[in-house]
C-alpha positions as CSV (number, residue, x, y, z in Angstrom):
1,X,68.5,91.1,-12.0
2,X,70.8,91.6,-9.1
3,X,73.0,88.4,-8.3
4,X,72.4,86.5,-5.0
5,X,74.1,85.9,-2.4
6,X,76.3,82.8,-2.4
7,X,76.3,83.0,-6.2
8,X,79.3,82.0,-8.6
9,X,80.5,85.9,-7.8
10,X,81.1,84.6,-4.7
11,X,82.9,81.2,-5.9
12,X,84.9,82.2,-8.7
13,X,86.3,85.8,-7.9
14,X,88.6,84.5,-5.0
15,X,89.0,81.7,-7.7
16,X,90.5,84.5,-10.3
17,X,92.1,86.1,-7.4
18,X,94.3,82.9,-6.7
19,X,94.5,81.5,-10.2
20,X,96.3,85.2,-11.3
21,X,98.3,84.9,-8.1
22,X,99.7,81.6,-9.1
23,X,100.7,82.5,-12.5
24,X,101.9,85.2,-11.7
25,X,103.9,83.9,-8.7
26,X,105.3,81.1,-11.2
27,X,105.6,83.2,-14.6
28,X,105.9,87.5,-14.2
29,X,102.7,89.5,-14.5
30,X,104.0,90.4,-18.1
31,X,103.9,87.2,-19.2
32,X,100.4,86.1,-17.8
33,X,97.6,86.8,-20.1
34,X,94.3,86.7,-19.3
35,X,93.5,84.3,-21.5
36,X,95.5,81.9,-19.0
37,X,94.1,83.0,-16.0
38,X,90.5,82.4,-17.5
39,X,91.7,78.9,-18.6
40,X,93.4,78.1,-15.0
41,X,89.6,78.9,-13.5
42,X,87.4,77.0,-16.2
43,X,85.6,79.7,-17.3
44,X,85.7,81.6,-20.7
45,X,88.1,84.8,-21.8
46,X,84.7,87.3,-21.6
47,X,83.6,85.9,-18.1
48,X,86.8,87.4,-16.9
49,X,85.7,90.9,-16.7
50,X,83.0,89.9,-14.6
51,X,85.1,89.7,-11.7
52,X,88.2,92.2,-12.1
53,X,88.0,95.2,-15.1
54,X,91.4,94.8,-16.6
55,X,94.7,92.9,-15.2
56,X,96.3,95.6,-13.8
57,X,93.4,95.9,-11.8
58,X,93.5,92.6,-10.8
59,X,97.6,92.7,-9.8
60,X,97.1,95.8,-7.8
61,X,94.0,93.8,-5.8
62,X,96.4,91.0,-5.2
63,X,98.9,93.7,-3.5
64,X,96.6,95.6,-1.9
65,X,95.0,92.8,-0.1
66,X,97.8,91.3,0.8
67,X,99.2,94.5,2.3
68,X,95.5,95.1,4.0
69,X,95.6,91.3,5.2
70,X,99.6,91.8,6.7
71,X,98.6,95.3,8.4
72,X,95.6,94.0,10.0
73,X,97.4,91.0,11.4
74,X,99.8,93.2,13.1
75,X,97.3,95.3,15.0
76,X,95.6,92.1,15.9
77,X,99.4,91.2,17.2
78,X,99.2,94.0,20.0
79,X,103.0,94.5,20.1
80,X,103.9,95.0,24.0
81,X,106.3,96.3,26.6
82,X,109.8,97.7,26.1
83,X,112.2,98.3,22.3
84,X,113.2,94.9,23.0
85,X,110.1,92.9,23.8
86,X,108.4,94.7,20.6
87,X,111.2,93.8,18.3
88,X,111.1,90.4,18.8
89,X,107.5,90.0,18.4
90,X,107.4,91.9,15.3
91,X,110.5,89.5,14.0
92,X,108.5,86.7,14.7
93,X,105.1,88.0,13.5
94,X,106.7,88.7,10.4
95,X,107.9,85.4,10.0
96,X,105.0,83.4,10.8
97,X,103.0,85.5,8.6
98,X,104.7,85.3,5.6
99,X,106.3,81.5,5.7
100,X,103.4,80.2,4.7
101,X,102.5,82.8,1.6
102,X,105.6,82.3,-0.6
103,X,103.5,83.4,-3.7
104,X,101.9,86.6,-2.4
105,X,105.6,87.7,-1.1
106,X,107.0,87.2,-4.7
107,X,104.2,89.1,-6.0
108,X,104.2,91.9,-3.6
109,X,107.7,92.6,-4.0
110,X,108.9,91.8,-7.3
111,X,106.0,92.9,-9.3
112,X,105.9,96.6,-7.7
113,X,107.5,97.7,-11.0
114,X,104.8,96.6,-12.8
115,X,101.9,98.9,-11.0
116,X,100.4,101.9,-12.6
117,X,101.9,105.3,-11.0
118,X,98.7,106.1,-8.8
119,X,98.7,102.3,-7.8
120,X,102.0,101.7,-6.8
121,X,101.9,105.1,-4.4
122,X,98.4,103.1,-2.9
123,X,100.8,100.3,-2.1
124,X,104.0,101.8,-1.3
125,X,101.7,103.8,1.3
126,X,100.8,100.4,2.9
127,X,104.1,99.3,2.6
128,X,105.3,102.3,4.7
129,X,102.6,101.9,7.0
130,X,104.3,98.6,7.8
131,X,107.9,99.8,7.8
132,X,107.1,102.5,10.1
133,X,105.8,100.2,12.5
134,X,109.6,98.4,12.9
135,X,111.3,102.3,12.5
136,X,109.7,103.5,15.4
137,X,110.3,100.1,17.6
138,X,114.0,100.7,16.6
139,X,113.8,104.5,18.0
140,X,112.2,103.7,20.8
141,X,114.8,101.6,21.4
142,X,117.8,103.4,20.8
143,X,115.7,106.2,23.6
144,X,116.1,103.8,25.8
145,X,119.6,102.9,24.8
146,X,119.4,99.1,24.3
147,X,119.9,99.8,20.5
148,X,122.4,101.3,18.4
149,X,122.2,101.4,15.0
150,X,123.8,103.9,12.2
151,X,120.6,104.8,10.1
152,X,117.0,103.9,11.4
153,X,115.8,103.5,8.0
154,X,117.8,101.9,6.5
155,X,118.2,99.3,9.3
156,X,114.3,99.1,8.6
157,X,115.1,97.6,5.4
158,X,117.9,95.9,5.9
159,X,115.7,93.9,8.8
160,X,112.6,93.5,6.5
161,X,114.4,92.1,3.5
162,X,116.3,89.7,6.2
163,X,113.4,88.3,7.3
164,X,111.0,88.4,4.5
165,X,113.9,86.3,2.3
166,X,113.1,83.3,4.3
167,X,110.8,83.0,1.4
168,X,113.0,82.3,-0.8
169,X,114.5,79.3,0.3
170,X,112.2,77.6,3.3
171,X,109.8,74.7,1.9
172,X,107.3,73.3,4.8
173,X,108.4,69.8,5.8
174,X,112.0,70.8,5.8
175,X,114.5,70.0,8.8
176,X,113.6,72.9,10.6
177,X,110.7,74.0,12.9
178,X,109.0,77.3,12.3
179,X,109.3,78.2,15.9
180,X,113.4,77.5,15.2
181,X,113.7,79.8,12.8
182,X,112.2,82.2,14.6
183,X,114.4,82.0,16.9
184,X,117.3,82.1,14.8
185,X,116.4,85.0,12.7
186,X,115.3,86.7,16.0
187,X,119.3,86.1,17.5
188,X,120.0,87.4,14.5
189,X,118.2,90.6,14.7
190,X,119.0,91.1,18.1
191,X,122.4,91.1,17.5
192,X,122.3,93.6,14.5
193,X,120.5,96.0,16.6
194,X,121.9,95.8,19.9
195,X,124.1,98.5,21.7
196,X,127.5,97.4,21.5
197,X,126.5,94.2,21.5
198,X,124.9,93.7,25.0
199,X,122.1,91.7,25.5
């Protein structure tokens, strides 16, 4: 008999989905079994594979979503006007999407080594998806000469590892404002991109 709508498929997958992530976040996907994930969510070993096949499935999900969930936000963003104006929104986008999702950052980037080959290619073409995005801002602004930077790509990642590191350290309730660090990081973006310095 097929299972209705509003069932516990409905309930306890995106229960699995953020039990694993928490583990995962706190412990390395190698050392998360999914015995312990079952046990986090209250339900036996067995029900497990009701909801995700094997765990490699299940880490791959977790970085494909969040990948899906990041590139979609940025559409939504609309990124507007000149190099300049696009830059900064995509510095700030980036921070206010990912301050408050500490554990699905770990995950995404320091579990990559842990993906199957034909998974990590599936995320890695997200990622670039995402990357691209900043690469061509920082063209587009070096056509119009308010940028200069030695390597496009590799200023891509320099800027994206910046930004995305305010994971590491920022805790909600600290001394600083979100929309503060924004516009520090964003100063200091600025200034790492911009033709000999100008503003």
């Amino acid at each position: 008999m097929a299972r209705k709508q509003g069932s516990h498929s409905d309930i306890t997958g995106p229960k699995v989905r953020d039990a694993a992530l928490r583990l995962i976040a706190q412990h390395g996907y190698a050392a998360v079994s999914m015995r312990q994930i079952a046990a986090e969510v209250g339900i036996q070993a067995g029900a497990l594979y009701n909801y995700t096949p094997d765990k490699q499935t299940l880490l791959f999900d977790l970085m494909q979503g969040h990948m899906a969930e990041l590139l979609a936000a940025l559409k939504a963003e609309g990124l507007q006007g000149g190099a300049m104006a696009q830059l900064e929104a995509f510095t700030r986008f980036h921070i206010r999407f990912h301050l408050p999702r500490p554990d699905q950052v770990f995950v995404s980037y320091m579990e990559l080594r842990n993906l199957s080959a034909d998974n990590f290619a599936s995320v890695e073409a997200l990622r670039r998806q995402y990357e691209d995005v900043l690469e061509n801002i920082l063209r587009a602004g070096e056509a119009e000469g308010v940028f200069a930077v030695p390597d496009t790509r590799v200023t891509t990642m320099a800027l994206i590892a910046m930004l995305t590191g305010i994971s590491n350290w920022y805790r909600a309730g600290g001394r600083l404002e979100t929309d503060k660090i924004e516009a520090i990081y964003w100063d200091m973006v600025r200034r790492a991109v911009t033709a000999q310095g100008r503003p």
